[in-house]
Structure formats: C-alpha cells, structure tokens
C-alpha positions in Angstrom: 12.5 6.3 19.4 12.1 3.2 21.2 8.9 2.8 19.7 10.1 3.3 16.4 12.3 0.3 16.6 9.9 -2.2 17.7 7.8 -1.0 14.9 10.7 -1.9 12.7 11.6 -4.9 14.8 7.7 -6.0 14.2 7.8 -5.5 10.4 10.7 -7.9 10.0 9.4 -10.7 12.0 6.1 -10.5 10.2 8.1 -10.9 7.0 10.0 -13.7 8.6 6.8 -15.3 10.0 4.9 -14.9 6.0 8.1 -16.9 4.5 8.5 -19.3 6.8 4.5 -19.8 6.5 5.1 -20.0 3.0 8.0 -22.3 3.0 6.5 -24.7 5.2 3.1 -25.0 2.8 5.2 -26.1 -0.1 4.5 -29.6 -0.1 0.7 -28.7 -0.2 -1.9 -28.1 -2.7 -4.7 -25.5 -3.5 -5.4 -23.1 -1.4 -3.8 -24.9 1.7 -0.7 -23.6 0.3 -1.1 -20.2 0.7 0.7 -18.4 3.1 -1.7 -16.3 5.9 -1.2 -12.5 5.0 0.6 -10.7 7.9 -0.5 -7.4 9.7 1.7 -4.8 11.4 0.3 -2.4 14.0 3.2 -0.4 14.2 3.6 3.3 14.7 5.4 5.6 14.3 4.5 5.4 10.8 7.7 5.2 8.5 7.2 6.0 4.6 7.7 9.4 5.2 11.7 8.7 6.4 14.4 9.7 4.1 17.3 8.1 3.4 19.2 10.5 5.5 16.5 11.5 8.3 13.2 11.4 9.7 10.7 13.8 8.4 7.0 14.1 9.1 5.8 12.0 12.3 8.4 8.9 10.6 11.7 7.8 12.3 12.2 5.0 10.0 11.5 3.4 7.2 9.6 0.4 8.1 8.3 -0.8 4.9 12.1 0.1 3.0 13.6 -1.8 5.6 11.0 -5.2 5.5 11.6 -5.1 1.9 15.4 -5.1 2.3 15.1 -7.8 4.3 12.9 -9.8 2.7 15.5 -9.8 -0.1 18.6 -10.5 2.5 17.5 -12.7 4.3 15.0 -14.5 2.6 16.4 -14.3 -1.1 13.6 -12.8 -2.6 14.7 -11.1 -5.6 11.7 -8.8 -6.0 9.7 -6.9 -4.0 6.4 -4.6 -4.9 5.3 -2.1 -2.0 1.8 -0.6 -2.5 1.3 3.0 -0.3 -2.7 3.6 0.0 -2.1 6.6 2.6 -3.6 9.5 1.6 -0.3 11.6 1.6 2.8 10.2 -0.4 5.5 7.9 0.6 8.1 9.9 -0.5 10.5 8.3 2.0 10.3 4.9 0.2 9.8 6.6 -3.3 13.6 7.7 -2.6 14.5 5.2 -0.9 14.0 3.0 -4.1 14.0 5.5 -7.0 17.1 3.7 -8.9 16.2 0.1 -7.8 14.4 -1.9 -10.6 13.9 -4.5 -7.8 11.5 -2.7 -5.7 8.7 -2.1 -7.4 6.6 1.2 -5.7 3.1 2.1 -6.3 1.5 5.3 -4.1 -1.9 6.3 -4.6 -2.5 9.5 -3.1 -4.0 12.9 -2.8 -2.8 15.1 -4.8 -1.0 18.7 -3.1 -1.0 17.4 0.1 1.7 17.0 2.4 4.8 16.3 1.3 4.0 17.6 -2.1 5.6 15.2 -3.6 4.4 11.9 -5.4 3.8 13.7 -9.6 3.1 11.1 -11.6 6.1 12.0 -13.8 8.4 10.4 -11.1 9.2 7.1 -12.4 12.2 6.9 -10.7 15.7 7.0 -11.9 18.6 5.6 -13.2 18.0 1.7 -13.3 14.8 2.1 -11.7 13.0 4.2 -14.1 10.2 2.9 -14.5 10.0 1.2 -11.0 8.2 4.0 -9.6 4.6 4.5 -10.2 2.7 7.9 -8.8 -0.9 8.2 -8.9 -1.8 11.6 -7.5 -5.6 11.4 -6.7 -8.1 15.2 -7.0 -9.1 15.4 -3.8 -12.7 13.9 -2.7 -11.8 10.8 -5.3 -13.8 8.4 -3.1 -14.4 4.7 -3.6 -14.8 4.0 -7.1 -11.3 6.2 -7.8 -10.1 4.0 -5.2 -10.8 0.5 -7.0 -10.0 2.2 -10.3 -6.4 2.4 -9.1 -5.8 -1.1 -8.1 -8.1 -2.6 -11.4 -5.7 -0.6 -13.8 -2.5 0.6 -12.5 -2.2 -1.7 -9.7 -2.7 -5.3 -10.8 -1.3 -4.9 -14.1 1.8 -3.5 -12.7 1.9 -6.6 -10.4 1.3 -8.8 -13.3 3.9 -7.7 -15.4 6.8 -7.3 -12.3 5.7 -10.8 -10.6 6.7 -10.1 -7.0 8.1 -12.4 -4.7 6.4 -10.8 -1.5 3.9 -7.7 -1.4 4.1 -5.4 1.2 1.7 -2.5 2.2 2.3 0.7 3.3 -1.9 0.7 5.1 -2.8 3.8 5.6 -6.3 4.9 7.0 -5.8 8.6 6.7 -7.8 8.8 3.1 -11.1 7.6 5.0 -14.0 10.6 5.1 -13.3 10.9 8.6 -9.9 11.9 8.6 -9.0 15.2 9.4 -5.8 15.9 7.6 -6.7 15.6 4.3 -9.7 14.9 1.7 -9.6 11.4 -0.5 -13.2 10.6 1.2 -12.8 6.8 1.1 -14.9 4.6 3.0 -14.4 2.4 5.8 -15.3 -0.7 3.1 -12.9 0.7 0.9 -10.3 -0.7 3.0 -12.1 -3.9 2.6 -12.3 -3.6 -1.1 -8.6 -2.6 -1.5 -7.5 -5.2 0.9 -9.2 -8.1 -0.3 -8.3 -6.9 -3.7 -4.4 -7.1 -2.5 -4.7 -10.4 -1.0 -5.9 -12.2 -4.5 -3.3 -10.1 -5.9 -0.5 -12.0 -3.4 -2.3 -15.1 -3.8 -1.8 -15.4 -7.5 1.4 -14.1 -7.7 3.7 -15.2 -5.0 1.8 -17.8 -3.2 0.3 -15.4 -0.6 3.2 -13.7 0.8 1.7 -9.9 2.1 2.5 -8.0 4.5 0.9 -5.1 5.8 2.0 -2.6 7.7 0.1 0.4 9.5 1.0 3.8 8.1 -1.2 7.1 8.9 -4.4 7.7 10.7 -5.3 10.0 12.8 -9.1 9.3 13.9 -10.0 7.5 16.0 -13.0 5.9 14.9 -11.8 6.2 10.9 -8.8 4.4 11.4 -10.5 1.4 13.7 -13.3 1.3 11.1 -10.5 1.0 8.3 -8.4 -1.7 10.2 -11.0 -3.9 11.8 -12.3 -4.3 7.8 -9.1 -4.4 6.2 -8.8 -7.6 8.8 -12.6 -9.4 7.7 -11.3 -9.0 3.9 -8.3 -11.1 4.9 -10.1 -13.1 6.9 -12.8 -14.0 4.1 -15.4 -12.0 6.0 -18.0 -9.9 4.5 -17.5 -6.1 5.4 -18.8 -4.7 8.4 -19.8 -1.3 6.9 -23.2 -0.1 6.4 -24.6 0.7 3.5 -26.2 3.6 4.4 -25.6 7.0 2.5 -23.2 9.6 4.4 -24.3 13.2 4.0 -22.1 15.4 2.3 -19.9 12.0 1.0 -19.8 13.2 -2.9 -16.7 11.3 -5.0 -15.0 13.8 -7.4 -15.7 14.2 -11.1 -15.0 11.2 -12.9 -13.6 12.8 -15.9 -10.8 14.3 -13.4 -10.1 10.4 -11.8 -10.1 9.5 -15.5 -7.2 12.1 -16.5 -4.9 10.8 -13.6 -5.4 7.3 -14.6 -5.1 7.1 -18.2 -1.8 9.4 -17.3 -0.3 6.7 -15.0 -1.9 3.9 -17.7 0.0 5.7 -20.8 2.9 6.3 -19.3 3.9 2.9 -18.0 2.8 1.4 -20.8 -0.3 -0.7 -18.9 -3.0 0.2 -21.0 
C-alpha cells in the first residue's frame, strides 16, 4: 500500500517537474524550448484500478490521477493518455469514459486479461468519442506496433491537441513476457517512444510523461526500459538486429482489419 502511494506521489511530481520545465523555457527558442520528457518507475502498476477499487496487481490509478492533476493544478485543459501494455487499461478507460477532456488511446492484445478494451468502446455520454480501443491478434509484432501510432495514434493527437501526454509504458507485450503474446521487440519500445516524444514535441511543447505499467521479465522489461530511455535521450537503440527464432508477426491482413476498424470509426482515415 505504501508503495502504491509513492508510486502516485512520484507520478505527480514528475508532472509538476515537466510543467515547471516547460514554463521556465518559455522565453526560449527552438528546440531549447522543449521541456525534457519525464519517466516514472513506479509500481504497483495502476491502469488496471477502478474507480471504486483495485483490481489486478493495481491499487491506484497513477496515470488517472497525474492527469487530474495536471489539469488542477497546472490548468491544463486537455490531456491525452497513451496505454502500450499488452493487456487493457480498463481502469483509466472508466475512469474517463464520459470525459471529452481526457483523451485515451490503448493498444492491446486482444482476449487477454481484463477482456475488456473492444474497439466499439468509445466511451460515453460527453466523452464518446474520447475513447479509442485498438485490440491487437495476438503475435502482432513490430510493424503492428508502429501501424498503431502512424494511424490511430498521431492523427488522434493531431486533431485533440493535448496540453501534456502521458504514458501508461508497459513492457509486458515484449517476446519475452510470459503473460501474454503481442511479440514486440525490445526496439519497439524505442520506436514507439521516440515516436511519442516528436509527438509531444510538436504538440504541447514537449510535456510527456511516462509512467511504468506491467512487466514481468526480467530481462524483457530492462531491455524495454533502458531503450525506451536512449529514444528520449536521442540515442540510437541498443537492440540487435539479429533474427529471434520462432519471432513471426501475425498476418497482416488481421492487423489491417483492426486498424481500418479503429481508422473508420473515429473518423481518422
């Protein structure tokens, strides 16, 4: 419980720490402007927490609550939350599902846990629309991945224009994992990551914040982090390019289906 908390505690003062390095760049120009993206190694994870409970290993919501405080304290009208973990954030899907302000994008693997996450919840009320589901056929990969950000993700963003980004980071879709089957790579992270960072860079002057969700090996969720933290560092990835045995991404025409459902059905195409 304690440890859930601090993990809270740690997401606020990251978002606290990203304004202020925002505010304080104002004056300047180019790319000395840009506030330094901010990373969270908490745990528990939270995006699993219902409004009214824990469920799965999450006490709390910790990105739900960075996002309400990013609009509390820091007046920042709009907020879009990106969930790469491989299972659903069905906490902060709830959490948010009649909120226009909170934009929430999950990509995930389709049937498993929570089993939750169809791409026909959009969300209710005032926040239809808000909510954006991509359920991923298992073994996806890379390319499925990318595909996600390149045509759900960044147009999304575009159209919402976010005041901060925040990430729900999971590692728990890397090939390693053992509790379920997306089969990214460790330089997927890096991919994705970098990816998000442009994204924040364009958009709201480089406010991100990320924030550690699942993953539950060891070496698969290092891997994942330590490149996640090169891409916003401007470093080149660290992973090999080497073939892994067995590593086969899904049919394409099945990633295909899934995307031109989410593309279609909030009007992105």
């Amino acid at each position: 419980y304690k440890e859930a908390l601090n993990g809270v505690g740690a997401a606020l003062a990251l978002v606290d720490a990203v304004v202020l390095a925002a505010r304080s760049r104002e004056a300047l120009s180019g790319a000395a402007k840009l506030a330094p993206a901010g990373f969270g190694l908490c745990r528990p994870p939270g995006h699993h927490a219902l409004p009214r409970g824990a469920m799965g290993f999450c006490l709390f919501g910790t990105a739900a609550a960075a996002a309400r405080h990013a609009q509390t304290k820091h007046s920042l009208g709009k907020v879009m939350i990106f969930d790469f973990d491989v299972h659903h954030g069905n906490g902060t899907n709830d959490i948010f599902r009649d909120d226009p302000s909170v934009l929430f994008i999950s990509a995930h693997e389709d049937g498993s846990f929570p089993g939750t996450g169809k791409a026909t919840d959009v969300g209710d009320g005032d926040g239809v629309g808000a909510t954006i589901n991509v359920p991923l056929p298992p073994g996806s990969g890379d390319a499925a991945a990318l595909a996600v950000f390149d045509e759900v993700v960044a147009p999304a963003a575009a159209r919402f224009q976010p005041d901060i980004v925040l990430v729900s980071a999971g590692y728990d879709a890397h090939w390693r994992d053992p509790l379920a089957g997306l089969h990214y790579r460790t330089g997927t992270y890096h991919r994705l990551c970098a990816r998000l960072k442009a994204l924040a860079d364009d958009a709201c002057g480089g406010k991100i914040v990320f924030l550690l969700e699942g993953g539950y090996d060891l070496v698969g969720l290092s891997e994942g982090v330590t490149d996640s933290f090169r891409a916003l560092l401007g470093d080149a990835s660290g992973e090999k390019s080497d073939a892994i045995d067995g590593l086969v991404d899904a049919d394409d025409a099945k990633v295909r289906k899934v995307l031109r459902e989410a593309t279609t059905t909030h009007q992105l195409a």
